[in-house]
C-alpha positions in Angstrom: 201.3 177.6 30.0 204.0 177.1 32.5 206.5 174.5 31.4 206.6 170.7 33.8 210.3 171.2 35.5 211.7 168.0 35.1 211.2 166.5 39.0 206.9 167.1 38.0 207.5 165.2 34.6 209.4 162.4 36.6 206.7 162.6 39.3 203.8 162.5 36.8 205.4 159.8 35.0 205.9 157.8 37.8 202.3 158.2 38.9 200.8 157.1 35.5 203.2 153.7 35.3 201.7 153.6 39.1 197.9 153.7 38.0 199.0 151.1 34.8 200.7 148.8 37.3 197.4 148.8 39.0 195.6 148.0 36.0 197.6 145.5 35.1 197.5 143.7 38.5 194.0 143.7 39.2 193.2 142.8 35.7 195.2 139.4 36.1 193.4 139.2 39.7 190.3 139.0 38.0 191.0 137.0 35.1 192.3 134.6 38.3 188.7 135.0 40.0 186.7 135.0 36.9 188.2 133.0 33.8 190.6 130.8 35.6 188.2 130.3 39.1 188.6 127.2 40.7 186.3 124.8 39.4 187.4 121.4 41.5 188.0 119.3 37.5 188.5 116.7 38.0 186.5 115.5 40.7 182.8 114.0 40.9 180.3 115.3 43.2 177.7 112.4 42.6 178.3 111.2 46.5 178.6 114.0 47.9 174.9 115.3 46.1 173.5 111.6 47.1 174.8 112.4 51.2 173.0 115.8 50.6 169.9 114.4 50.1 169.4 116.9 46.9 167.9 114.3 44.6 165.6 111.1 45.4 168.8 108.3 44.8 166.6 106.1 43.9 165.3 106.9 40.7 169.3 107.2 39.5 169.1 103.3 40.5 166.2 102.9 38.6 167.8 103.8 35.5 170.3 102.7 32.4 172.7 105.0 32.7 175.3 105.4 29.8 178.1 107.3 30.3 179.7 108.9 27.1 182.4 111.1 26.1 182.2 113.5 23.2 184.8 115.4 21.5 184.6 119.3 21.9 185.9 121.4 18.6 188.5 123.2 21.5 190.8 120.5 21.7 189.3 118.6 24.8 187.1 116.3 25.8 183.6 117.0 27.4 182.2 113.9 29.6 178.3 113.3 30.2 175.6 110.6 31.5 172.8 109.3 29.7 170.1 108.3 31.8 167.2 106.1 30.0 164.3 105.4 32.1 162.3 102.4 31.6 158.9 104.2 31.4 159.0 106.8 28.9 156.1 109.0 28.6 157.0 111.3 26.1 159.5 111.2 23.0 161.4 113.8 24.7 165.0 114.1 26.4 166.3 117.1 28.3 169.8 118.4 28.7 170.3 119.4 32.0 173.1 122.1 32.1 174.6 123.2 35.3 176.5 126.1 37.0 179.8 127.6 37.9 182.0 125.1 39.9 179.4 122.4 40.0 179.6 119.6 38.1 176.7 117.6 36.0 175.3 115.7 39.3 174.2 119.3 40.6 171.3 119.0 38.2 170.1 115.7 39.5 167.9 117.8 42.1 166.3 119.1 38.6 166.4 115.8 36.7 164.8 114.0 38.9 161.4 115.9 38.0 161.7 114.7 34.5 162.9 111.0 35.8 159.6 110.5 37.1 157.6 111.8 35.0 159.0 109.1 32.3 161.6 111.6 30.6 164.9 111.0 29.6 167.5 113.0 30.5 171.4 113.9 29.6 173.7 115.6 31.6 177.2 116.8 31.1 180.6 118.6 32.7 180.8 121.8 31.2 184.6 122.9 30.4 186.9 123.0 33.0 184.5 121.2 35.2 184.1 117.8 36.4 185.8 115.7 34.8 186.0 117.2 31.2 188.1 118.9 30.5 189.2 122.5 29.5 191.2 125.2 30.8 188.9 128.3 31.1 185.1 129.2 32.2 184.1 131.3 29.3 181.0 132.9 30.8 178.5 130.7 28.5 180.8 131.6 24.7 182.4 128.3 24.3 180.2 126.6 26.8 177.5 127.0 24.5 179.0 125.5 21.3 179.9 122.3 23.6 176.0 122.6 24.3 175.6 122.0 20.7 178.1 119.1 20.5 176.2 117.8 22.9 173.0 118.2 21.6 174.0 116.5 18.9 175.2 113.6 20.4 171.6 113.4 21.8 170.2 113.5 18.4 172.3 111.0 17.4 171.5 108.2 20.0 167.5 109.5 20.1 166.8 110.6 16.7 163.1 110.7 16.7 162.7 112.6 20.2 162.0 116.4 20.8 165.4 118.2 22.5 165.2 120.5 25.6 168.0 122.0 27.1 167.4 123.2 31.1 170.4 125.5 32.8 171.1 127.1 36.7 172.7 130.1 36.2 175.9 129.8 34.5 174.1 126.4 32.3 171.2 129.2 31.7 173.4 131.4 30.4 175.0 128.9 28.2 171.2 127.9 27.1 170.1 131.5 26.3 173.4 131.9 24.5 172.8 128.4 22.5 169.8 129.6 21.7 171.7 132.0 19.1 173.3 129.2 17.6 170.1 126.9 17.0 168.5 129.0 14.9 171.5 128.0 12.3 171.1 124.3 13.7 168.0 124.0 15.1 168.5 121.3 17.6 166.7 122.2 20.4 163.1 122.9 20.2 162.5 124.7 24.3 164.8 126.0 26.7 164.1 126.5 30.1 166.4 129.0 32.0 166.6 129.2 35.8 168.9 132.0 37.1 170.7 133.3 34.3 172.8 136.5 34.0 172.5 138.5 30.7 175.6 140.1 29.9 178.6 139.2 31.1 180.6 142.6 31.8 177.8 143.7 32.9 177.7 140.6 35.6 181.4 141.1 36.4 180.8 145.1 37.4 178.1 144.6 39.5 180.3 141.2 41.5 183.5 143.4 41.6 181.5 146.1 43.3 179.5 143.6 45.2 182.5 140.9 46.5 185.7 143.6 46.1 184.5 146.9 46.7 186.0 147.8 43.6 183.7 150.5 41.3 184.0 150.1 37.5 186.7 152.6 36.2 188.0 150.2 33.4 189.1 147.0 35.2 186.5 145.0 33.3 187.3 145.8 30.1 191.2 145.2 30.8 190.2 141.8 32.4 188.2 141.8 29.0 191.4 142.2 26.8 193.3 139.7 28.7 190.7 137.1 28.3 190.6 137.7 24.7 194.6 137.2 24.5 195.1 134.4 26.6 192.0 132.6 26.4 190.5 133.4 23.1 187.0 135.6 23.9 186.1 138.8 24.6 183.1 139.4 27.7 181.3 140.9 25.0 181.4 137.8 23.4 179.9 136.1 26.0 176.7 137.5 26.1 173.4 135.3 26.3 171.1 138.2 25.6 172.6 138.3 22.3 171.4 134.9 21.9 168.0 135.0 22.8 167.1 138.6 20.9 167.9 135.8 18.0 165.8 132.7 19.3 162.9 131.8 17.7 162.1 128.6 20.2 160.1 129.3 23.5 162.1 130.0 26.3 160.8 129.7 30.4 162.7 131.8 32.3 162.9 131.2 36.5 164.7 133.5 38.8 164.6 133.9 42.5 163.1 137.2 44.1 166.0 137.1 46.9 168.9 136.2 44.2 171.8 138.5 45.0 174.3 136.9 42.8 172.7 137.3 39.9 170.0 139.8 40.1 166.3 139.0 39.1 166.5 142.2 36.9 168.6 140.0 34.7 166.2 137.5 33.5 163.7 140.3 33.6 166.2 141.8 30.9 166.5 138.6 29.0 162.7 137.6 29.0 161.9 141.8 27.4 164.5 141.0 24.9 163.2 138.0 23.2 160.9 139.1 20.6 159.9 136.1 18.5 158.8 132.6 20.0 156.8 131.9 23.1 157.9 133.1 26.1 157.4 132.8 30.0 158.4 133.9 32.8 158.1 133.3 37.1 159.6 134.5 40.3 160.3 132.8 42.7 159.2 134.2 46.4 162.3 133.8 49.2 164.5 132.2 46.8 168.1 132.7 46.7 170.4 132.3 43.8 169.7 128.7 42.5 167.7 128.1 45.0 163.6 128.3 43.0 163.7 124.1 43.3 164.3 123.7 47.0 162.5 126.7 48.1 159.6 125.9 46.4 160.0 122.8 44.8 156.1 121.4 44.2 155.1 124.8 42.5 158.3 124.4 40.8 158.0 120.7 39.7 154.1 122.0 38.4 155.4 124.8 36.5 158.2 122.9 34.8 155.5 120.0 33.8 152.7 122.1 32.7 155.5 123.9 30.7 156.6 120.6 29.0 153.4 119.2 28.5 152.0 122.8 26.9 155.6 122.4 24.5 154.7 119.0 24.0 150.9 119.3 22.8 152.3 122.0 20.3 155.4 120.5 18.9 153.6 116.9 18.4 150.3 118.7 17.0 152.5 119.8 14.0 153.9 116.6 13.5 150.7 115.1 13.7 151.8 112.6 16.4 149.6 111.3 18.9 150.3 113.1 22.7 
């Protein structure tokens, strides 16, 4: 072996603290894009989803609405809307759960299927969005135990009614992940998950490659460690396919064929991985990410009802309730 002169050990060495300078700046560029993205908290996008035209306004008028504030076990406070109708069909109230930089008046477009149809319905700012608060999108691991504190505010002020929790894409990951967790608690008796990513490293790989140009030789899984120290969770931790390999409760999963955010491939993934409980699943033709209720939204409206009602004949058979 021929010995490194000391000019190829200097050169050598200076290459290697290049590649870990590199590391270390792209990691905390995408902890920046990821973990810390903007998110617009603090703001509410209820006008600007009525001037859209995403949601039939007047069935929010038609309403009580109660808004409430509930404590989160992270040391902040997570900020929802109660809305009561004055019809109610069925002993049931659905969380609505939204996505990444929205905020909980994003779901109305979804709510308003279960407004109509005489169903109450809860929605809520995830962490660091809207106007709870929060410091850092944790890719559906501490999104989902707010989802519980939630949930069990819900219980609380509707004690006798059947839970359902309904996310887009990040709030769908936070529901499969929840549904981990409720088979300790048991809060929520049917999820329905519409555009939801599995894993979460495995999400971040494919949108480096996809937004950056970047292939995966270990930026991920520095971004990973940095996540862990300064916000408190590994990607690995944040994993919603870990939660539904565990759920017991049915789960309807929705993705769009034409999704190129989050691949279809993913809920695919999610739906083959649940093993115990009823499951379902549809794609959407021509839809985009998020997009299954406003490109088709009468076959989605009919899926989503004969859904609940199919959950509903079951649950309230076994409690021998009338339906």
């Amino acid at each position: 072996m021929i010995p490194l002169s000391s000019r190829n050990k200097k050169i050598i060495g200076g290459v290697s603290l290049s590649i870990i300078l590199i590391y270390i700046v792209v990691s905390f560029f995408s902890y920046n894009q990821s973990v810390l993205i903007k998110t617009y908290q603090g703001e509410s996008h209820l006008e600007e989803e009525k001037q859209n035209g995403s949601f039939d306004t007047t069935l929010l008028a038609e309403v009580n609405r109660e808004d409430f504030t509930v404590d989160s076990d992270y040391g902040y406070q997570l900020k929802g809307s109660y809305l009561k109708v004055s019809n109610e069909q069925f002993p049931l109230t659905v969380i609505m759960v939204h996505g990444v930089t929205h905020d909980r008046w994003r779901m109305m477009r979804y709510a308003q299927i279960y407004l109509k149809n005489g169903i109450d319905v809860v929605l809520y700012d995830h962490r660091k969005h809207g106007l709870s608060g929060g410091d850092e999108v944790s890719f559906s691991y501490f999104e989902s135990r707010d989802l519980e504190k939630i949930v069990q505010w819900t219980k609380q002020k509707k004690p006798s009614d059947i839970i359902a929790a309904h996310g887009e894409s990040l709030g769908a990951a936070t529901v499969c992940s929840h549904s981990g967790i409720n088979e300790t608690t048991h809060s929520v008796n049917f999820y329905i998950s519409d555009c939801a990513f599995s894993d979460t490293k495995n999400l971040l790989v494919l949108r480096a490659k996809e937004d950056f140009g970047m292939p995966n030789i270990g930026f991920v899984d520095t971004t990973s460690l940095l996540a862990k120290i300064r916000a408190g969770f590994y990607f690995a931790d944040a994993s919603p396919i870990k939660g539904i390999r565990q759920s017991k409760v049915p789960v309807l999963f929705i993705h769009g064929k034409a999704d190129t955010y989050i691949p279809m491939e993913m809920s695919q993934e999610l739906y083959d991985a649940k093993s115990q409980g009823a499951k379902f699943i549809w794609f959407v033709d021509k839809a985009e990410h998020a997009r299954s209720i406003t490109t088709a939204p009468k076959e989605y409206e009919k899926k989503v009802m004969n859904y609940i009602h199919t959950m509903m004949t079951q649950l309230l058979s076994k409690q021998n309730l009338p339906i």
